[in-house]
PDB file of N, CA, C, O and CB in Angstrom:
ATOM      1  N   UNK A   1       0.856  -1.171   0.000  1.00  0.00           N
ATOM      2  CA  UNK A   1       0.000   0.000   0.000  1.00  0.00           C
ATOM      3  C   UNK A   1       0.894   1.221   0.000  1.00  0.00           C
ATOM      4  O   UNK A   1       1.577   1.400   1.008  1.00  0.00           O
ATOM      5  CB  UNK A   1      -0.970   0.005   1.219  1.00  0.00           C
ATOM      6  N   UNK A   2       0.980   2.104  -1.020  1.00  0.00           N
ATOM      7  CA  UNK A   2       1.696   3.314  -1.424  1.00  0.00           C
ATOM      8  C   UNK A   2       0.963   4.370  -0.842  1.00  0.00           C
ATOM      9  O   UNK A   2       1.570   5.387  -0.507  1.00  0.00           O
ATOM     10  CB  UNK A   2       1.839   3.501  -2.926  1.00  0.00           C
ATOM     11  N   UNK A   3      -0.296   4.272  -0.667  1.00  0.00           N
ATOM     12  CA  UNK A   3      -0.493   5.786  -0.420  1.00  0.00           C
ATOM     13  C   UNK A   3      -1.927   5.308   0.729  1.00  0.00           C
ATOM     14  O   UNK A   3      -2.503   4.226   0.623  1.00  0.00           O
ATOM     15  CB  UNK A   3      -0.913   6.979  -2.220  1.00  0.00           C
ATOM     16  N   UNK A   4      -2.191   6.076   1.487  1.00  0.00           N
ATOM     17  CA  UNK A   4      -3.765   6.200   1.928  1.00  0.00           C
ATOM     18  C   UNK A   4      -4.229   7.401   1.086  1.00  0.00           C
ATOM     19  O   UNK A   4      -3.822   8.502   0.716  1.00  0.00           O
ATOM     20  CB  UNK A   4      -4.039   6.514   3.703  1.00  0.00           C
ATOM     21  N   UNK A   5      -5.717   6.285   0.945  1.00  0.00           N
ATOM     22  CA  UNK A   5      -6.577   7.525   0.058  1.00  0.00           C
ATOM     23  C   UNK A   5      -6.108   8.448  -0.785  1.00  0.00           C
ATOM     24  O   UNK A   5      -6.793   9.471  -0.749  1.00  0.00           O
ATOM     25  CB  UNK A   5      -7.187   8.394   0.811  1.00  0.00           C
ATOM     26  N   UNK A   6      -5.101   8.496  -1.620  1.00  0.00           N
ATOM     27  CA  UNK A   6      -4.605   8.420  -2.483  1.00  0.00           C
ATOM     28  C   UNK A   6      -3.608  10.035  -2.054  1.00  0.00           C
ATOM     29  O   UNK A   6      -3.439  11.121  -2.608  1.00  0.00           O
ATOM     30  CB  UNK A   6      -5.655   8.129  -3.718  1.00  0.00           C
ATOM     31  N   UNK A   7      -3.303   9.603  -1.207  1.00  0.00           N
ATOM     32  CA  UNK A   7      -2.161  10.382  -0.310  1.00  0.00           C
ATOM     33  C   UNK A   7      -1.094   9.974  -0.118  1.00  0.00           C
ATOM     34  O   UNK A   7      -1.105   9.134   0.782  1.00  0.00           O
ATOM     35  CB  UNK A   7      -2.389  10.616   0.850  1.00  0.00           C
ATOM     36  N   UNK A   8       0.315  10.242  -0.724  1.00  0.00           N
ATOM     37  CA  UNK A   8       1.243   9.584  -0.635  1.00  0.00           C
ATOM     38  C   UNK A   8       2.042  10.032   0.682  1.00  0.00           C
ATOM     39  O   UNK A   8       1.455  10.663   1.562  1.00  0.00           O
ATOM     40  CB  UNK A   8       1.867   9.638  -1.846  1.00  0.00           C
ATOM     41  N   UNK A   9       3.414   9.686   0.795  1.00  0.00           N
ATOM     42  CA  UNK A   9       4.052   9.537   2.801  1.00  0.00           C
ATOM     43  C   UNK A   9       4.511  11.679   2.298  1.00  0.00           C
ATOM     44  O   UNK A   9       4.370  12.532   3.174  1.00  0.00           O
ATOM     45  CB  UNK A   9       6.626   7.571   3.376  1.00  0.00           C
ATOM     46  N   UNK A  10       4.779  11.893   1.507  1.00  0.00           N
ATOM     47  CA  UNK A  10       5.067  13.342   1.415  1.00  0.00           C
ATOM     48  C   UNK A  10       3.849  14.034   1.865  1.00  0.00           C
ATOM     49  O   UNK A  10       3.651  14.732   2.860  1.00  0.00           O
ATOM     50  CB  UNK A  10       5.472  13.802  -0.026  1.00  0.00           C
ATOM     51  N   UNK A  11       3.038  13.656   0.848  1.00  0.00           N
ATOM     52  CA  UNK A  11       1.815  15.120   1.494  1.00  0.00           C
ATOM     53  C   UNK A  11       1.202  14.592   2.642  1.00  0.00           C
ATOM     54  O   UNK A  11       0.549  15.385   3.321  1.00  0.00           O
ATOM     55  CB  UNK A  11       0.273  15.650   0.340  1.00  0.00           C
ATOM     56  N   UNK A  12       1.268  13.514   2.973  1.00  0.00           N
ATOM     57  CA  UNK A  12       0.642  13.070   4.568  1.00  0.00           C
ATOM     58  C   UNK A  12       1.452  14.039   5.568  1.00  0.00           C
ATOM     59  O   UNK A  12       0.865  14.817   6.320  1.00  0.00           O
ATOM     60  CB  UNK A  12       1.007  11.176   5.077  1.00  0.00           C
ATOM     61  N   UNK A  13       2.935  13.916   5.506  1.00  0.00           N
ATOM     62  CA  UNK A  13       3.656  14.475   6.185  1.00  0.00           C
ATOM     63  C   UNK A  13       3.138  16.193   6.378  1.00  0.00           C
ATOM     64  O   UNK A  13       2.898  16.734   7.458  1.00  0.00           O
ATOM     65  CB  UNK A  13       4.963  14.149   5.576  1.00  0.00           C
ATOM     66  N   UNK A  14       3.044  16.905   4.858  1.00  0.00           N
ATOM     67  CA  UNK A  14       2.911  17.823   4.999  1.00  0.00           C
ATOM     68  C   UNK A  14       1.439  18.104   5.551  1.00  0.00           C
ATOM     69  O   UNK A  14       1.465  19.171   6.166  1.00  0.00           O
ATOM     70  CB  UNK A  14       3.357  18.270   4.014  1.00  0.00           C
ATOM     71  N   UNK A  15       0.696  17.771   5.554  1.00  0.00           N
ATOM     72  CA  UNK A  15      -1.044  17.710   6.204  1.00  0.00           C
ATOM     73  C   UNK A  15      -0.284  17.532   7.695  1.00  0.00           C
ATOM     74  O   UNK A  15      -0.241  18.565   8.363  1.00  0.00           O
ATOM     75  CB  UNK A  15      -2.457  15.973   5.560  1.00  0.00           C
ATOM     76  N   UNK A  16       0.281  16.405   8.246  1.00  0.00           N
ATOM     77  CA  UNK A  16       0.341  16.439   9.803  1.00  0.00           C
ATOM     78  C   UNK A  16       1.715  18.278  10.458  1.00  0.00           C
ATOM     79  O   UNK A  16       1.852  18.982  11.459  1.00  0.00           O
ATOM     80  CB  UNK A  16       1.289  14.242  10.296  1.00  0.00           C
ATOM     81  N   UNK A  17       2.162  18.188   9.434  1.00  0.00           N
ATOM     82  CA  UNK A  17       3.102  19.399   9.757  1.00  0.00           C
ATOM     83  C   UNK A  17       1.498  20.671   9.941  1.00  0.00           C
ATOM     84  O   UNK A  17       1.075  21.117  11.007  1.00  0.00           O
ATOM     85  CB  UNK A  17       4.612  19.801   8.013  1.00  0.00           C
ATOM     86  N   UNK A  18       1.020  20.913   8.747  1.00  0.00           N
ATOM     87  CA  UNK A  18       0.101  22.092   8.748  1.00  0.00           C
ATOM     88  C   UNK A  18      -0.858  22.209  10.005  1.00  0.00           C
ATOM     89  O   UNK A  18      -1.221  23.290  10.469  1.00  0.00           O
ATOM     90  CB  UNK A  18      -0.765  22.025   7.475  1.00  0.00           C
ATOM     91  N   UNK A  19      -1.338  20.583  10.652  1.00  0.00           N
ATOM     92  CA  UNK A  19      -2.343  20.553  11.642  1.00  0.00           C
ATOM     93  C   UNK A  19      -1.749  20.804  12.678  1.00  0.00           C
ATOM     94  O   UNK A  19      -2.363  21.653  13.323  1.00  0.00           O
ATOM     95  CB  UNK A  19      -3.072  19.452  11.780  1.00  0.00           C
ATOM     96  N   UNK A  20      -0.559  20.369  13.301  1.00  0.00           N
ATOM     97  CA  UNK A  20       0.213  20.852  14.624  1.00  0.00           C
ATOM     98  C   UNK A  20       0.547  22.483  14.344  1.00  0.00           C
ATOM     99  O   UNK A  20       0.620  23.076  15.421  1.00  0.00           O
ATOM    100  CB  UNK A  20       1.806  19.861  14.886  1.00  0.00           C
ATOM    101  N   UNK A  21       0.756  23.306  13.255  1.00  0.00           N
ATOM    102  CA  UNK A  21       0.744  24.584  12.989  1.00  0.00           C
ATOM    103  C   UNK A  21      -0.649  25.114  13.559  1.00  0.00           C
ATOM    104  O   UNK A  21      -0.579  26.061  14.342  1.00  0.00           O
ATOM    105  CB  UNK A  21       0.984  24.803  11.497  1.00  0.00           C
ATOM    106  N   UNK A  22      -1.954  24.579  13.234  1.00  0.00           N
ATOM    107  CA  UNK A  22      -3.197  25.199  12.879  1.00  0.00           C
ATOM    108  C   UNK A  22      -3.463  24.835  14.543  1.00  0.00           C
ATOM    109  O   UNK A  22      -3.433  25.680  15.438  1.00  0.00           O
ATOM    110  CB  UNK A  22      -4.285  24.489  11.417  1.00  0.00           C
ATOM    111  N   UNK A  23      -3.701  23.528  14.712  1.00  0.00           N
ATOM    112  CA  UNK A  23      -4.273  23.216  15.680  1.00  0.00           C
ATOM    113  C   UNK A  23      -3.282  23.046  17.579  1.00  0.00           C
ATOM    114  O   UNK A  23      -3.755  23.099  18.714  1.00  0.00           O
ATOM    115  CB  UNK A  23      -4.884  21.940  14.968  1.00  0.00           C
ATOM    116  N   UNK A  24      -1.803  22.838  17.082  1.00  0.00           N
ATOM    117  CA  UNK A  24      -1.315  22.802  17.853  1.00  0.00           C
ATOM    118  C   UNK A  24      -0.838  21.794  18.279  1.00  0.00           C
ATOM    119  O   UNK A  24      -1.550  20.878  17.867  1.00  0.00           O
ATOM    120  CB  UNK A  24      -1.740  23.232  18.337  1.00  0.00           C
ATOM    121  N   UNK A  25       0.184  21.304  19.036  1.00  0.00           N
ATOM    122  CA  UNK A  25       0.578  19.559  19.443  1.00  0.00           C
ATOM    123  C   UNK A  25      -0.538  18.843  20.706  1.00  0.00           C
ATOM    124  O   UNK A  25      -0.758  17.635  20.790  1.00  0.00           O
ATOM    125  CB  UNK A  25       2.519  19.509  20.290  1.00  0.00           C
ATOM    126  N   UNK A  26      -0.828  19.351  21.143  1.00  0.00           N
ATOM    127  CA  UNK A  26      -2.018  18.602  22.143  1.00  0.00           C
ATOM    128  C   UNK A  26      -3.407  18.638  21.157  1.00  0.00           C
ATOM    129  O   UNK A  26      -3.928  17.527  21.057  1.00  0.00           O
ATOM    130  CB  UNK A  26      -2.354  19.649  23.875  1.00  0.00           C
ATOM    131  N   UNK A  27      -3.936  19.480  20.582  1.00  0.00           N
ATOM    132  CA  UNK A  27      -4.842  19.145  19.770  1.00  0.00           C
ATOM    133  C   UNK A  27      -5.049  17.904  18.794  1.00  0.00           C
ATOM    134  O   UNK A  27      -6.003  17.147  18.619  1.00  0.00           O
ATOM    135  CB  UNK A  27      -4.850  20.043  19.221  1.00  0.00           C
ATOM    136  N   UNK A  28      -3.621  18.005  18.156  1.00  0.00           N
ATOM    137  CA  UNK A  28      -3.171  16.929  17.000  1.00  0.00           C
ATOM    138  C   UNK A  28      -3.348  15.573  17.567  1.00  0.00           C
ATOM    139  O   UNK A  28      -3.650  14.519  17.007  1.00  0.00           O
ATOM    140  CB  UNK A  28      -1.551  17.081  16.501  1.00  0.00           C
ATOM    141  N   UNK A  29      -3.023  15.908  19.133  1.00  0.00           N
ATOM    142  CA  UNK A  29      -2.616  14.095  19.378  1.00  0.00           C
ATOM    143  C   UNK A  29      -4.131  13.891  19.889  1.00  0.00           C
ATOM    144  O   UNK A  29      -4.545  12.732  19.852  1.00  0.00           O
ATOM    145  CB  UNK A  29      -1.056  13.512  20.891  1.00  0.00           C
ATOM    146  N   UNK A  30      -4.845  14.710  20.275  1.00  0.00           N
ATOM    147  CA  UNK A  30      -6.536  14.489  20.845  1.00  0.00           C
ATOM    148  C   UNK A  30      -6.886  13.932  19.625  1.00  0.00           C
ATOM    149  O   UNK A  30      -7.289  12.775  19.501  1.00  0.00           O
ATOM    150  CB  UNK A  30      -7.650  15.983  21.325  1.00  0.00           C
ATOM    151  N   UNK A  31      -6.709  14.914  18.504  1.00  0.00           N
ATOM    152  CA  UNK A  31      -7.925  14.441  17.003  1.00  0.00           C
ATOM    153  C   UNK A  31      -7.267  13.340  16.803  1.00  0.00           C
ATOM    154  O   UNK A  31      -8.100  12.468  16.558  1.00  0.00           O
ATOM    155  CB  UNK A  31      -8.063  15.484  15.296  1.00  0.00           C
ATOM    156  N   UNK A  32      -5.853  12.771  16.769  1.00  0.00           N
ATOM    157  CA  UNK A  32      -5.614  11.534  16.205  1.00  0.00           C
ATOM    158  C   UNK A  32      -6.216  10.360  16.802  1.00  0.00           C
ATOM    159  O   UNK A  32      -6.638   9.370  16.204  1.00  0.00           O
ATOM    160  CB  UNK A  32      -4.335  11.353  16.159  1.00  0.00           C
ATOM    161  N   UNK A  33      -6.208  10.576  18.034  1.00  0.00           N
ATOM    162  CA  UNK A  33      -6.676   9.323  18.975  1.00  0.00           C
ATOM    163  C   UNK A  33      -8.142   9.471  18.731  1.00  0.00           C
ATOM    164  O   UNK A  33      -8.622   8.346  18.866  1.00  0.00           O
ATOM    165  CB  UNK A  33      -6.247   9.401  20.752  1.00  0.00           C
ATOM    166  N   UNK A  34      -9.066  10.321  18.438  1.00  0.00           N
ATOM    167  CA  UNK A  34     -10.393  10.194  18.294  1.00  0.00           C
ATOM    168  C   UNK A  34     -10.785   9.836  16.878  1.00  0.00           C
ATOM    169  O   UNK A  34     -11.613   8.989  16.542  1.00  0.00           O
ATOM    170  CB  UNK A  34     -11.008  11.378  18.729  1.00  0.00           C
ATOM    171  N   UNK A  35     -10.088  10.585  16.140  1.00  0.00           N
ATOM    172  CA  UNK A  35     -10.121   9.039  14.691  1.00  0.00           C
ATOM    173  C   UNK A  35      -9.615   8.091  14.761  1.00  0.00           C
ATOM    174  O   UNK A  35     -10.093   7.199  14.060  1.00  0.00           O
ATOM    175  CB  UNK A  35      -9.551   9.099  13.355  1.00  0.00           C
ATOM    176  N   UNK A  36      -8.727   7.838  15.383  1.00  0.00           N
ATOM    177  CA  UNK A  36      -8.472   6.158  15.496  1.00  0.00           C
ATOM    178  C   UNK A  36      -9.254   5.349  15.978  1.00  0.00           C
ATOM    179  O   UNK A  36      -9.423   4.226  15.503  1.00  0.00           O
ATOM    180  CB  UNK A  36      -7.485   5.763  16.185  1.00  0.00           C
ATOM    181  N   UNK A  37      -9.978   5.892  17.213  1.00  0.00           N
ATOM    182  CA  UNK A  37     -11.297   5.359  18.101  1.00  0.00           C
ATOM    183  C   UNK A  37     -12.593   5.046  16.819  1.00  0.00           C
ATOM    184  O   UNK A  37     -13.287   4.050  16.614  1.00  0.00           O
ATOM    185  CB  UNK A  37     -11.907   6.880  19.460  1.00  0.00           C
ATOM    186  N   UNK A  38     -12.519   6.333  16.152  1.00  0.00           N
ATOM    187  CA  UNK A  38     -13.728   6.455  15.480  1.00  0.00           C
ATOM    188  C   UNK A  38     -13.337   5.062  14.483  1.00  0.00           C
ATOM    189  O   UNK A  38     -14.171   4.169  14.340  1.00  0.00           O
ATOM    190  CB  UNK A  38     -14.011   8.132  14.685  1.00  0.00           C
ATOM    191  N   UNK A  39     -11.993   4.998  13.832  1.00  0.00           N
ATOM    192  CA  UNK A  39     -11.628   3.613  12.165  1.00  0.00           C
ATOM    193  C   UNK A  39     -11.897   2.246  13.257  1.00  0.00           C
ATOM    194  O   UNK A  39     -12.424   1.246  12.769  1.00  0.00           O
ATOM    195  CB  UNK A  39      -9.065   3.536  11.135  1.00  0.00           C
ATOM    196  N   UNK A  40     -11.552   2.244  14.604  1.00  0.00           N
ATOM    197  CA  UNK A  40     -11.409   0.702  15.124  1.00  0.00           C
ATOM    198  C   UNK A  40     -13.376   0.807  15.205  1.00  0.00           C
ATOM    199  O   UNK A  40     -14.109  -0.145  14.938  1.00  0.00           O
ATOM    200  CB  UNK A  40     -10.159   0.371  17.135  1.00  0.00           C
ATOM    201  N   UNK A  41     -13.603   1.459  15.405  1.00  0.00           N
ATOM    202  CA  UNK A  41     -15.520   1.628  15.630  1.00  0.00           C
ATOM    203  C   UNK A  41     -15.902   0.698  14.331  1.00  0.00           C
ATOM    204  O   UNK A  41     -16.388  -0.421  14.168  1.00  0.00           O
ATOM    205  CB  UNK A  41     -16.396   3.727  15.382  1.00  0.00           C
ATOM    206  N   UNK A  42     -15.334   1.950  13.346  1.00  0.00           N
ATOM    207  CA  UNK A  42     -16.158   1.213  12.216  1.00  0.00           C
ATOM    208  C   UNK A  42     -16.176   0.209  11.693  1.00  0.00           C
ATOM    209  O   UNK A  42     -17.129  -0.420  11.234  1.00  0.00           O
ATOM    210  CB  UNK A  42     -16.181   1.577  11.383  1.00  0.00           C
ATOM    211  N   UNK A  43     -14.429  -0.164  11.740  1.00  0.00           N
ATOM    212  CA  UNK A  43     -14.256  -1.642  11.433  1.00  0.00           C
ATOM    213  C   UNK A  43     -14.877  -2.496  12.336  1.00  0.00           C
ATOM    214  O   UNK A  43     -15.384  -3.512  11.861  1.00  0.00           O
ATOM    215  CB  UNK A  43     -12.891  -2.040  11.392  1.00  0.00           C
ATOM    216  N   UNK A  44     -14.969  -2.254  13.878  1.00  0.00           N
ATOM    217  CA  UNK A  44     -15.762  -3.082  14.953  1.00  0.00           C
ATOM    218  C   UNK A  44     -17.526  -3.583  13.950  1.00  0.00           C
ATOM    219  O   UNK A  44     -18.009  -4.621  13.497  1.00  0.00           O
ATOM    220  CB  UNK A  44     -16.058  -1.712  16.725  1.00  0.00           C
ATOM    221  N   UNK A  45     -17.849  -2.413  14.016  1.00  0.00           N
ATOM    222  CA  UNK A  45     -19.587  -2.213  13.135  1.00  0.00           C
ATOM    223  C   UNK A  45     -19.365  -3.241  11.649  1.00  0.00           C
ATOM    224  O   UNK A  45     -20.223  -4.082  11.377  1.00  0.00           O
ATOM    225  CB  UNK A  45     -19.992   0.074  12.423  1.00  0.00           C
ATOM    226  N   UNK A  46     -18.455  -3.101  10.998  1.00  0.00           N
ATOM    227  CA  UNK A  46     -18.675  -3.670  10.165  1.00  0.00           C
ATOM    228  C   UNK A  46     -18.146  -5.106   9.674  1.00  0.00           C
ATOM    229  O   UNK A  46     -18.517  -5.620   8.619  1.00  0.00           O
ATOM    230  CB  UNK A  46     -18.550  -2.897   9.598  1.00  0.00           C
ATOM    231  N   UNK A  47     -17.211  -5.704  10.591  1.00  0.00           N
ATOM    232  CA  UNK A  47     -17.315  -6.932  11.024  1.00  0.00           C
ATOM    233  C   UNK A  47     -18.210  -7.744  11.859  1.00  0.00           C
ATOM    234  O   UNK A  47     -18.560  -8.915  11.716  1.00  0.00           O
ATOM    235  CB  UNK A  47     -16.497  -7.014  11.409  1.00  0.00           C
ATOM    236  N   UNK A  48     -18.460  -7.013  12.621  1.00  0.00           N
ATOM    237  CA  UNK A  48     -20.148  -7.366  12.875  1.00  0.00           C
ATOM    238  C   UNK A  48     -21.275  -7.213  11.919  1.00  0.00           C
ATOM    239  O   UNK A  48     -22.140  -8.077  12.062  1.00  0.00           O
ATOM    240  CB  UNK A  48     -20.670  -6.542  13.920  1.00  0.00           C
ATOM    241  N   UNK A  49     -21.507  -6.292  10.927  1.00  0.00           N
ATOM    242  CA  UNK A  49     -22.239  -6.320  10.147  1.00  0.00           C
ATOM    243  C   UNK A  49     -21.947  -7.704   9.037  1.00  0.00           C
ATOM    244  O   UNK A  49     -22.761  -8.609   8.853  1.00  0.00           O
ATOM    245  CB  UNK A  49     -22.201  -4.983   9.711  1.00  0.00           C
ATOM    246  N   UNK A  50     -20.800  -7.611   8.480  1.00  0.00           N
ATOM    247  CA  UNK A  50     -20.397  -8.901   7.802  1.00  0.00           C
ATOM    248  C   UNK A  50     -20.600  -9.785   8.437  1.00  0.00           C
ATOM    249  O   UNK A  50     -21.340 -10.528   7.791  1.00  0.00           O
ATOM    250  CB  UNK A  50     -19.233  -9.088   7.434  1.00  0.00           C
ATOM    251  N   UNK A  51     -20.324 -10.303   9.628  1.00  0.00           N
ATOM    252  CA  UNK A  51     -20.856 -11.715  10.014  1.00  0.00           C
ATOM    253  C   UNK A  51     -22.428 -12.005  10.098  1.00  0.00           C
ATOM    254  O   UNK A  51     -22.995 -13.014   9.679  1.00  0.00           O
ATOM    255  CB  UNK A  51     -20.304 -12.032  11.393  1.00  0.00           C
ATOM    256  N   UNK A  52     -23.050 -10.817  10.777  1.00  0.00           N
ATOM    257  CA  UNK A  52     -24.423 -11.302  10.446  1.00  0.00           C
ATOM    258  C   UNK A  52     -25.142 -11.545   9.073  1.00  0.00           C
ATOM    259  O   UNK A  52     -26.216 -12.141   8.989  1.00  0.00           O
ATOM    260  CB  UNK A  52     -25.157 -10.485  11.010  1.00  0.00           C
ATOM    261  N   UNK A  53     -24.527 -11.086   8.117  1.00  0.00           N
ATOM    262  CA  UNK A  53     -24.982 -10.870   6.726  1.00  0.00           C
ATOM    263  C   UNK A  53     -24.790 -12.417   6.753  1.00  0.00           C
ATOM    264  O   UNK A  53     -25.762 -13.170   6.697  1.00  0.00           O
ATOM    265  CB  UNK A  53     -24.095  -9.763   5.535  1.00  0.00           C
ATOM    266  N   UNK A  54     -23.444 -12.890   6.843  1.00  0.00           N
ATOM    267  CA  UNK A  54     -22.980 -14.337   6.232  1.00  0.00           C
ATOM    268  C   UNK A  54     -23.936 -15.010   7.231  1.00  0.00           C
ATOM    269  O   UNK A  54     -24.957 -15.374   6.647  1.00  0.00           O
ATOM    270  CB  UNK A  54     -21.117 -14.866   6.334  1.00  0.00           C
ATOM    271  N   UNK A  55     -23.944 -15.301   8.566  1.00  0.00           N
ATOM    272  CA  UNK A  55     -25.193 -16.036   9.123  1.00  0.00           C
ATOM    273  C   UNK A  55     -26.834 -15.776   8.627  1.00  0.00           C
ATOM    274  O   UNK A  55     -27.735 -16.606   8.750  1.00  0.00           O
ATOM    275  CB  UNK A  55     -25.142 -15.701  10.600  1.00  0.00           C
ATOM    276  N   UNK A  56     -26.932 -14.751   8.188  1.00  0.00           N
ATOM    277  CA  UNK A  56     -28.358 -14.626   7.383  1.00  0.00           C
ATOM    278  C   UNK A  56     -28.033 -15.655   5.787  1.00  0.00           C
ATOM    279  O   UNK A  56     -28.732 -16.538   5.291  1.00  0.00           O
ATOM    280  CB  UNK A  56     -28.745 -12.520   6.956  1.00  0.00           C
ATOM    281  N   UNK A  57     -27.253 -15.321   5.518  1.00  0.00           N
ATOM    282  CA  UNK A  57     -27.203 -16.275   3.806  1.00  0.00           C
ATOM    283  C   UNK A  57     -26.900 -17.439   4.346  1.00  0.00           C
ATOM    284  O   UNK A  57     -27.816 -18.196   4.026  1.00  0.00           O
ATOM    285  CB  UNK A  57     -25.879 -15.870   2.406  1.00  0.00           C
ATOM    286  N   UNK A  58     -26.299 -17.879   4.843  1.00  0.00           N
ATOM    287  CA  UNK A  58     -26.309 -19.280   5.695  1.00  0.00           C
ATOM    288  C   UNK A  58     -27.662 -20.014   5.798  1.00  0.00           C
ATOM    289  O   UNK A  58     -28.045 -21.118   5.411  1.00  0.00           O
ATOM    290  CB  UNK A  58     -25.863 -19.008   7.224  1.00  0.00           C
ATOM    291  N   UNK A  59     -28.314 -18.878   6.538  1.00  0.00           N
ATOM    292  CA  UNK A  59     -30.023 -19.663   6.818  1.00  0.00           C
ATOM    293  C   UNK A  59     -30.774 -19.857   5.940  1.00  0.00           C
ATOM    294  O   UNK A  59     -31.651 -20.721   5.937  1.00  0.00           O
ATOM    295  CB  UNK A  59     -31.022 -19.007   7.604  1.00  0.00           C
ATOM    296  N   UNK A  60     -30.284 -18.271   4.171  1.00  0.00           N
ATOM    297  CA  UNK A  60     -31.457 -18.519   3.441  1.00  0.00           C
ATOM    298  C   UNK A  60     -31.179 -19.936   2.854  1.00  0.00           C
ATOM    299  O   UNK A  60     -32.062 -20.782   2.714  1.00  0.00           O
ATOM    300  CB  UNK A  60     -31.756 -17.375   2.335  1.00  0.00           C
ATOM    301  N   UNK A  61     -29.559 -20.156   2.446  1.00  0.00           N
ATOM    302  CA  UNK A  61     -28.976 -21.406   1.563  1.00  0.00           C
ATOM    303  C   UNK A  61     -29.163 -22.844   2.360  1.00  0.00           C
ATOM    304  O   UNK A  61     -28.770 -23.922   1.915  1.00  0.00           O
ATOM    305  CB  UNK A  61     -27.224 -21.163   1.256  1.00  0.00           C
ATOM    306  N   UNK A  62     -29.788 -22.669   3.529  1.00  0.00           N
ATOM    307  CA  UNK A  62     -30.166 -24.190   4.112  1.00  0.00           C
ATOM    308  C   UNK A  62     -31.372 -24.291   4.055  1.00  0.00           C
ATOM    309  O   UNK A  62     -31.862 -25.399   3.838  1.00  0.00           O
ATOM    310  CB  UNK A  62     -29.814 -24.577   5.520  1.00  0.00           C
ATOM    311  N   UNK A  63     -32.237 -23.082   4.247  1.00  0.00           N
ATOM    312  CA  UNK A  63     -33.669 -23.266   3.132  1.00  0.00           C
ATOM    313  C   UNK A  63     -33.933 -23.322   2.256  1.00  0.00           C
ATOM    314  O   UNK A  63     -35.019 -23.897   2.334  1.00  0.00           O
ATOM    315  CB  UNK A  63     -34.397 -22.781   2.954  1.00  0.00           C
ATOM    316  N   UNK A  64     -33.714 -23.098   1.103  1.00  0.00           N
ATOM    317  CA  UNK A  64     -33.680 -23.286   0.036  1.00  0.00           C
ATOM    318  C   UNK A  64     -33.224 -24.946  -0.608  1.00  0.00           C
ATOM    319  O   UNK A  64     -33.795 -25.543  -1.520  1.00  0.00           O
ATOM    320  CB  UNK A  64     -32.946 -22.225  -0.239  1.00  0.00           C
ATOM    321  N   UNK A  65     -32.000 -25.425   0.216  1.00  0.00           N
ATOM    322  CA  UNK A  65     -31.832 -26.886   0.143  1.00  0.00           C
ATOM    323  C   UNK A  65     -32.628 -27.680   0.723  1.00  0.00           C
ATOM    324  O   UNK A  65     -32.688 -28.880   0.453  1.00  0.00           O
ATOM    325  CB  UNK A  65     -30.779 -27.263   0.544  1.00  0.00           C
ATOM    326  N   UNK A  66     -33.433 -27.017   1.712  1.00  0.00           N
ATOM    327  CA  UNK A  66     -34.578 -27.930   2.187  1.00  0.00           C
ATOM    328  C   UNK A  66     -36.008 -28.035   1.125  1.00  0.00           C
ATOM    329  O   UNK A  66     -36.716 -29.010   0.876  1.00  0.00           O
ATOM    330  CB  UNK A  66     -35.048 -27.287   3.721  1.00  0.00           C
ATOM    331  N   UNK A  67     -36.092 -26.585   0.629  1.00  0.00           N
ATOM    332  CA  UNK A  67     -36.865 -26.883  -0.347  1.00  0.00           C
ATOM    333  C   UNK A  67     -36.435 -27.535  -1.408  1.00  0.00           C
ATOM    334  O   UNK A  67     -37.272 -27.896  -2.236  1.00  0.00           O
ATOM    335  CB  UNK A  67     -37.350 -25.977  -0.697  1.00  0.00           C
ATOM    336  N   UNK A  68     -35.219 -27.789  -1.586  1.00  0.00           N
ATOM    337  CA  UNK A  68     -34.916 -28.430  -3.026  1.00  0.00           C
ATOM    338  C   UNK A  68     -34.996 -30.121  -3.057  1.00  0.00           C
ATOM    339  O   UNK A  68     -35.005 -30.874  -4.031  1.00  0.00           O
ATOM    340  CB  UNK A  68     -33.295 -27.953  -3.499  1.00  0.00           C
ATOM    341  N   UNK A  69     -35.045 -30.382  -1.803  1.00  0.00           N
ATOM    342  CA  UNK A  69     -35.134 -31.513  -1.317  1.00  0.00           C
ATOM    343  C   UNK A  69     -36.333 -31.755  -1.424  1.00  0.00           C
ATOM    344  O   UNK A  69     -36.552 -32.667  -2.221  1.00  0.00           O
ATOM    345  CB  UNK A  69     -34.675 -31.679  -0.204  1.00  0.00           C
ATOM    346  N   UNK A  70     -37.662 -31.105  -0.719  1.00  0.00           N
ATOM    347  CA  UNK A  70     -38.440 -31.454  -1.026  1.00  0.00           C
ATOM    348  C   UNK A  70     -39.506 -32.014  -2.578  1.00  0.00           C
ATOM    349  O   UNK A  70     -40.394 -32.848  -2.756  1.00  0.00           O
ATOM    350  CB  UNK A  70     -38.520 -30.837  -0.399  1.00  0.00           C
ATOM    351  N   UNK A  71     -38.573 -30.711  -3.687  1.00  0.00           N
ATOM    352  CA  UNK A  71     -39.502 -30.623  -4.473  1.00  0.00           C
ATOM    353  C   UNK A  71     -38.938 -32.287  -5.162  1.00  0.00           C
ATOM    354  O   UNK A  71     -39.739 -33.072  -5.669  1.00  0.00           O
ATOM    355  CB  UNK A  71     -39.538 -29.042  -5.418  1.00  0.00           C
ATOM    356  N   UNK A  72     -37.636 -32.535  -5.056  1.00  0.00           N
ATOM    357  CA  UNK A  72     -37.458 -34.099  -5.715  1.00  0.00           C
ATOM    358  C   UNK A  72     -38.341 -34.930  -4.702  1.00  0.00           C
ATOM    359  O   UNK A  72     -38.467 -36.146  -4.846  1.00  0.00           O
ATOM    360  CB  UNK A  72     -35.638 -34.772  -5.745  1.00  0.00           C
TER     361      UNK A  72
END
């Protein structure tokens, strides 16, 4: 992986230089830790969302073999 979001390690650098300018070094390290909280969230939400999806297709594909069973 070369870049996040199509941000390579230069202008990342320069974005974290501009925010400790704008916002300051205790600010910077607050917002970082609260997006990090916020990416482990979402990935939390959406590995949970993916597993229930796959246990829902699970149930429809063992009904469906039950009906297929039946109709022979």
């Amino acid at each position: 992986m070369d870049s996040l979001f199509g941000i390579g390690g230069n202008e990342l650098i320069i974005i974290l230089i501009l925010a400790m300018l704008v916002l300051g070094p205790e600010k910077v390290v607050r917002s970082a830790r609260a997006i990090g909280k916020l990416i482990r969230d979402i990935k939390s939400y959406l590995t949970s969302l993916t597993g229930e999806l796959k246990a829902e297709l699970d149930v429809l594909d063992e009904i469906k073999e039950i009906k297929d069973l039946k109709i022979k």
